[in-house]
N, C-alpha and C positions, 0 to 999 in steps of 0.2 A: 378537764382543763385545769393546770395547776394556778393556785389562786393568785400565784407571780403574771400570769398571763392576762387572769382578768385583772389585774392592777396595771399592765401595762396595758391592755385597751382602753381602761379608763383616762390611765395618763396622757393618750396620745389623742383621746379625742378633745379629752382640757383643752390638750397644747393646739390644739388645729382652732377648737372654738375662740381660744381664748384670743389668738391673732387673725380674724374674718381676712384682713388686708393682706397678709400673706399667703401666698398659693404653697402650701404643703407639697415637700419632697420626702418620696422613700432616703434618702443619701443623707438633707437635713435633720428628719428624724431621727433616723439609724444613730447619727455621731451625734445629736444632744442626748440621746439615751442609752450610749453606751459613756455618755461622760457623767451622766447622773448614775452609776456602776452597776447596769441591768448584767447580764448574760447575753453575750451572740446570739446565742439559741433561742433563749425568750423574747429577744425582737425581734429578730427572723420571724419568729411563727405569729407576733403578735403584726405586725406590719402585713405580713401575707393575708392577713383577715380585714384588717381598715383599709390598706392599701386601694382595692376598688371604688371603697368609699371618698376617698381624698377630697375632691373636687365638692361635691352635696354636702359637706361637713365643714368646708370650708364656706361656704357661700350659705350656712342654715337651711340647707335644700332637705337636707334627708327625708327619705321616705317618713310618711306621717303613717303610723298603724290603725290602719281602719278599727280594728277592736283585736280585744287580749283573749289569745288561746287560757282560759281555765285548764287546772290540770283535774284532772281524776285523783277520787280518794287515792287510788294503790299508786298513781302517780309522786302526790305530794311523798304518800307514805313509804317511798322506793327512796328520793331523791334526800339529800341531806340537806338542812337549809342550807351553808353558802352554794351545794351545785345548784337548788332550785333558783336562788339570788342572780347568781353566770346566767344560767338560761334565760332569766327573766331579761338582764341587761344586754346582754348578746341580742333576742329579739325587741326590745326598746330601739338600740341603737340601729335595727335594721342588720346589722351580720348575719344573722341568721334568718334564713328565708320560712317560711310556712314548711313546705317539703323537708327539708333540713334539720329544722324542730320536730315535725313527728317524727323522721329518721332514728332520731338522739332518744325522744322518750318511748319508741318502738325499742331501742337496744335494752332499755329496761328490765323488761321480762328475761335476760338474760342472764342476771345479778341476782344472786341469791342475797338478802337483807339489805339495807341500806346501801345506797350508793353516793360516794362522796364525790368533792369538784376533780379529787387527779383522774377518776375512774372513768 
């Protein structure tokens, strides 16, 4: 995940928290964040990932995580800190399901040395 993406996850969950009173729209988002000078393509793909969440993020619902996947020594030592950071906040904020997350640190073993956030 390139680290413009997880700044724009971060950004859009600000913007959701930060106004509870208003019900968040894909169309809203999309034009404040292409007038704050993101890329198409990084809101596209960043929306496609909050998007289900809309509503639980507006309203402070979001899934509460029962407890935090630890990673494995060769885990940490695969991942680069900002990917491990992504991963961590991706599963904080609930984007990423259980299933999902082992998916990602399963494709691991497929990286020979360190794997960074584009990878």
């Amino acid at each position: 995940m390139k680290t413009t993406l997880v700044e724009l996850v971060d950004v859009i969950i600000q913007r959701i928290q930060e106004r509870p009173d208003a019900q968040p729209s894909e169309k809203g988002l999309r034009t404040w964040l292409l007038r704050q000078g993101y890329k198409k393509s990084d809101v596209d793909a960043a929306l496609k990932l909050v998007q289900p969440r809309f509503a639980d993020l507006a309203k402070g619902t979001e899934k509460v995580r029962n407890s935090v996947r630890l990673l494995s020594v060769h885990e940490e030592y695969k991942l680069s800190p900002d990917a491990r950071n992504a991963l961590v906040r991706l599963d904080l904020y609930g984007l990423l399901d259980p299933l999902e997350r082992e998916t990602v640190l399963d494709q691991l073993a497929h990286y020979e040395g360190e794997v960074g956030i584009e990878d």
